[in-house]
Backbone as JSON Lines, residues from 0, in Angstrom:
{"i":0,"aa":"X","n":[-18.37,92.45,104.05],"ca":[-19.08,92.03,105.26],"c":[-20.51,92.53,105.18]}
{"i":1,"aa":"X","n":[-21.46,91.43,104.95],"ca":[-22.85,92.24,104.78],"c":[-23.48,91.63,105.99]}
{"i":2,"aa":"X","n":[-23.71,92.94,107.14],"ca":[-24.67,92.29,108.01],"c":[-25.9,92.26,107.88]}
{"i":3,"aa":"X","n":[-26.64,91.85,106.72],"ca":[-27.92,91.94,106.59],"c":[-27.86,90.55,106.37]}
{"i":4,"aa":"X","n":[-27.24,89.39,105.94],"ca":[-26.81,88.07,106.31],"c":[-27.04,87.58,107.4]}
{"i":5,"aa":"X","n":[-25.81,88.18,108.31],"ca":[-25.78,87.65,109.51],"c":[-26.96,87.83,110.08]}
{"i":6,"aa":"X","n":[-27.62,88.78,110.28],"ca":[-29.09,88.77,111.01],"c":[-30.08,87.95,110.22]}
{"i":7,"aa":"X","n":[-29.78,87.38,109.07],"ca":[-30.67,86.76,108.67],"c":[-30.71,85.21,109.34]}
{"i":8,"aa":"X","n":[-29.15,85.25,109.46],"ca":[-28.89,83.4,110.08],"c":[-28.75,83.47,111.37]}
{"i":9,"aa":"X","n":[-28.64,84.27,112.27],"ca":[-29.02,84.27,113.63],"c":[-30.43,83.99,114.5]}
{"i":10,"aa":"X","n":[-30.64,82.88,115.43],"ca":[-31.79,83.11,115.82],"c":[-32.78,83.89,116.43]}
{"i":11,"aa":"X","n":[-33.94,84.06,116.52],"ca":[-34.65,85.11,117.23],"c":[-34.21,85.11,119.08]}
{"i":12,"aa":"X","n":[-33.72,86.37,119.05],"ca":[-33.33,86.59,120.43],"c":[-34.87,86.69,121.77]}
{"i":13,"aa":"X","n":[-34.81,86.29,122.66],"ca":[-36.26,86.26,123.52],"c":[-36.63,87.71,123.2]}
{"i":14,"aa":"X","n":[-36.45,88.37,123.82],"ca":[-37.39,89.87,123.17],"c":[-38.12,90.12,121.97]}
{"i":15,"aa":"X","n":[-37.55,89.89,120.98],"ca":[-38.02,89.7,119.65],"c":[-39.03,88.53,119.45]}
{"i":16,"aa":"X","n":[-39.22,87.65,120.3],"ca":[-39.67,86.53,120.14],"c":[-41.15,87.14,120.97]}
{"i":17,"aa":"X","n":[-40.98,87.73,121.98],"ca":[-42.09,88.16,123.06],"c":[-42.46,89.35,122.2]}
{"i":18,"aa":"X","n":[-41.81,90.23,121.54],"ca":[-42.28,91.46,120.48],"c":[-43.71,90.72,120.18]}
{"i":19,"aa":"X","n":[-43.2,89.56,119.3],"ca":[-43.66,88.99,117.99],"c":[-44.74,88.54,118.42]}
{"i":20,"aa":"X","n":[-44.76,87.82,119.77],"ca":[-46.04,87.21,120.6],"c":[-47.5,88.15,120.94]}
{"i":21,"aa":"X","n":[-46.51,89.41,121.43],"ca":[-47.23,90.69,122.21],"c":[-48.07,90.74,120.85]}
{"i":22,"aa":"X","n":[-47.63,91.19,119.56],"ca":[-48.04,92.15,118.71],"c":[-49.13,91.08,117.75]}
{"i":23,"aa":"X","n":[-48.78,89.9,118.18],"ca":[-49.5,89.05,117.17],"c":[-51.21,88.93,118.17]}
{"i":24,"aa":"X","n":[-51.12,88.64,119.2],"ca":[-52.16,88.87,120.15],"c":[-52.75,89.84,120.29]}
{"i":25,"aa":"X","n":[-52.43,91.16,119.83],"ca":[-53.09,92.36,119.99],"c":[-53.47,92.77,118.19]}
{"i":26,"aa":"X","n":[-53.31,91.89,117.53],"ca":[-53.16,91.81,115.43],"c":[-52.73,92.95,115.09]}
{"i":27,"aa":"X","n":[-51.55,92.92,115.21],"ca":[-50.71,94.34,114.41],"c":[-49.27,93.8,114.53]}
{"i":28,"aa":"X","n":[-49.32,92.39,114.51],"ca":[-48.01,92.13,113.41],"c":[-47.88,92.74,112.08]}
{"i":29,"aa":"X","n":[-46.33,93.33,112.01],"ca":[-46.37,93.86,110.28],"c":[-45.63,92.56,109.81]}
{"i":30,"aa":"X","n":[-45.7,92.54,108.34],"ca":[-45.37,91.66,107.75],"c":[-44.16,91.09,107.34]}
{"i":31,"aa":"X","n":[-43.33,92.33,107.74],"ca":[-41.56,92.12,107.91],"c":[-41.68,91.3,108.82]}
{"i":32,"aa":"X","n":[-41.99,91.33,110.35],"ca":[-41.63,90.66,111.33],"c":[-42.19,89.33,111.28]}
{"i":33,"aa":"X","n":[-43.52,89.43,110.56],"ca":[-43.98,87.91,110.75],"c":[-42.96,87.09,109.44]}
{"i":34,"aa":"X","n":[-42.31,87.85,108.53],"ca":[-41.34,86.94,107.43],"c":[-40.51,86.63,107.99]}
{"i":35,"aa":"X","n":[-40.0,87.53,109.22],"ca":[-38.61,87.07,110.16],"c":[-38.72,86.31,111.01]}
{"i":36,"aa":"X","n":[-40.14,86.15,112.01],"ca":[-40.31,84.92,112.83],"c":[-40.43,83.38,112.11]}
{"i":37,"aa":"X","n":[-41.13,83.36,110.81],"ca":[-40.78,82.11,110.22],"c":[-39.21,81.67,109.16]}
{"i":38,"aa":"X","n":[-38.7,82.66,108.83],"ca":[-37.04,82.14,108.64],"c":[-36.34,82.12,109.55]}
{"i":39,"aa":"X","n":[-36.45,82.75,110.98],"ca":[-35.44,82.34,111.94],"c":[-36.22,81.97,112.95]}
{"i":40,"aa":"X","n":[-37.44,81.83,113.6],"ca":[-37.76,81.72,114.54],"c":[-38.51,80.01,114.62]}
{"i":41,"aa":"X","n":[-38.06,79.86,115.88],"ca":[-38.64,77.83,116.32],"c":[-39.98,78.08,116.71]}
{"i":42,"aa":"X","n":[-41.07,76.88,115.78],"ca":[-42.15,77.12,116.11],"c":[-42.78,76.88,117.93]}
{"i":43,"aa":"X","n":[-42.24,75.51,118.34],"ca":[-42.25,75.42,119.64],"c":[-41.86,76.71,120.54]}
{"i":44,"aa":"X","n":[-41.13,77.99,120.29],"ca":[-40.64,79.08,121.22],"c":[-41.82,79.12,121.5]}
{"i":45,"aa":"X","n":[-42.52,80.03,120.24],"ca":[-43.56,80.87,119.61],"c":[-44.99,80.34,120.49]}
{"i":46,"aa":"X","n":[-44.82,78.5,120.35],"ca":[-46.15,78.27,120.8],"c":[-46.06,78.02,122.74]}
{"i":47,"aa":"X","n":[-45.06,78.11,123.05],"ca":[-44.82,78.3,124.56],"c":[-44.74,79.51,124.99]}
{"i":48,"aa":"X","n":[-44.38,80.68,124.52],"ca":[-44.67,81.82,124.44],"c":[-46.55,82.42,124.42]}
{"i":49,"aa":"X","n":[-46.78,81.91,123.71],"ca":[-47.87,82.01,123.22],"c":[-48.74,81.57,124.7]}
{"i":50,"aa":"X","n":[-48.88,80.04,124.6],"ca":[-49.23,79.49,126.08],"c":[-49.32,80.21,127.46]}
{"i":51,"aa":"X","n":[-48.22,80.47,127.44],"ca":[-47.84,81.39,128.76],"c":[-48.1,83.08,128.5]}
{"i":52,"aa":"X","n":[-48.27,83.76,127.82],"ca":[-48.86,84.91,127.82],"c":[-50.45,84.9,127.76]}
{"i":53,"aa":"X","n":[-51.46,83.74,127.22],"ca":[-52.39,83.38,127.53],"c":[-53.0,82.84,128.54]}
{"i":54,"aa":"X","n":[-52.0,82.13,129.44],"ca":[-52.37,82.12,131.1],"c":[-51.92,82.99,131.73]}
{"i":55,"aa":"X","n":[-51.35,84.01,131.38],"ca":[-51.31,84.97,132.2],"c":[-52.34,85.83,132.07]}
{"i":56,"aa":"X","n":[-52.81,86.21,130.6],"ca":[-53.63,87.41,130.39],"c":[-55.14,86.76,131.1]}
{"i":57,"aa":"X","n":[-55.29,85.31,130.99],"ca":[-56.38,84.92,131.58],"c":[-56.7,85.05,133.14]}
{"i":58,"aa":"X","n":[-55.28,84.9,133.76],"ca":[-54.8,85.16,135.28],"c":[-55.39,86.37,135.95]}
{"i":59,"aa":"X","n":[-54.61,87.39,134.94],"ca":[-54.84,89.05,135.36],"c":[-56.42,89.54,135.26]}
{"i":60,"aa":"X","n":[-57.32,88.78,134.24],"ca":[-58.66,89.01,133.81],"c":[-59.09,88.5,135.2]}
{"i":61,"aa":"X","n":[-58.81,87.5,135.52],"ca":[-59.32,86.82,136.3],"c":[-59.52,87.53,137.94]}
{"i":62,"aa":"X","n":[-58.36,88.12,138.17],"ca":[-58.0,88.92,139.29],"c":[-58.69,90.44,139.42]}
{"i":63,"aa":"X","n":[-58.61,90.6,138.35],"ca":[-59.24,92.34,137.84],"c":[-60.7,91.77,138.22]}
{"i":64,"aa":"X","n":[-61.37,91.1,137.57],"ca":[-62.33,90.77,137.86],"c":[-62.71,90.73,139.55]}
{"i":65,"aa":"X","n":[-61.85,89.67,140.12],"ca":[-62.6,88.96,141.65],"c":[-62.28,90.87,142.74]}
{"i":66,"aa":"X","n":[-61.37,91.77,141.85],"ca":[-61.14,92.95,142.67],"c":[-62.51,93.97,142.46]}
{"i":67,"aa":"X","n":[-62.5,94.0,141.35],"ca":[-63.83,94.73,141.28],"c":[-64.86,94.14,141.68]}
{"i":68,"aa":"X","n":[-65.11,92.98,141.74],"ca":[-66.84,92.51,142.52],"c":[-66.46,92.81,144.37]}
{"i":69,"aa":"X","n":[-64.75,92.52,144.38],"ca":[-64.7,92.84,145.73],"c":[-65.17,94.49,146.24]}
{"i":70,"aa":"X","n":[-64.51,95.05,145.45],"ca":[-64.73,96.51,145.75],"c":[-66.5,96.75,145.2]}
{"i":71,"aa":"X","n":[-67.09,96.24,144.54],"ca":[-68.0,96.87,144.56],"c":[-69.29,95.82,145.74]}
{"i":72,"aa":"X","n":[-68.33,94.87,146.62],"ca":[-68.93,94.75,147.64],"c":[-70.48,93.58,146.7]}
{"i":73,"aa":"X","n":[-70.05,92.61,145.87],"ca":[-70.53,91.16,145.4],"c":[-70.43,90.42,146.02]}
């Protein structure tokens, strides 16, 4: 029984998938993980993932922003 198989043919579970998103956006994917997101991982997750952590981070910029001109009274 080699489970180094089975994790090979299993798909990327969401966490691992949001790991892979987080770490690729901040560039410190290592190179194990980025070999494991393209043998098991669906490119469509990756690019909806992707999408949506980019309207968010744009969201939060956005808010951080309109708080500080508030507080500094703009």
């Amino acid at each position: 029984m080699d489970l180094q198989n089975d994790d090979d043919e299993k798909p990327l579970t969401f966490r691992e998938m949001l790991q892979s998103v987080l770490a690729a956006a901040f560039g410190v994917q290592s190179g194990k993980n980025r070999a494991r997101d393209f043998s098991r991982g669906k490119p469509s997750h990756f690019i909806l993932l992707g999408v949506l952590f980019t309207s968010m981070f744009v969201v939060v910029l956005f808010a951080l922003v309109r708080l500080v001109l508030h507080l500094a009274g703009v």
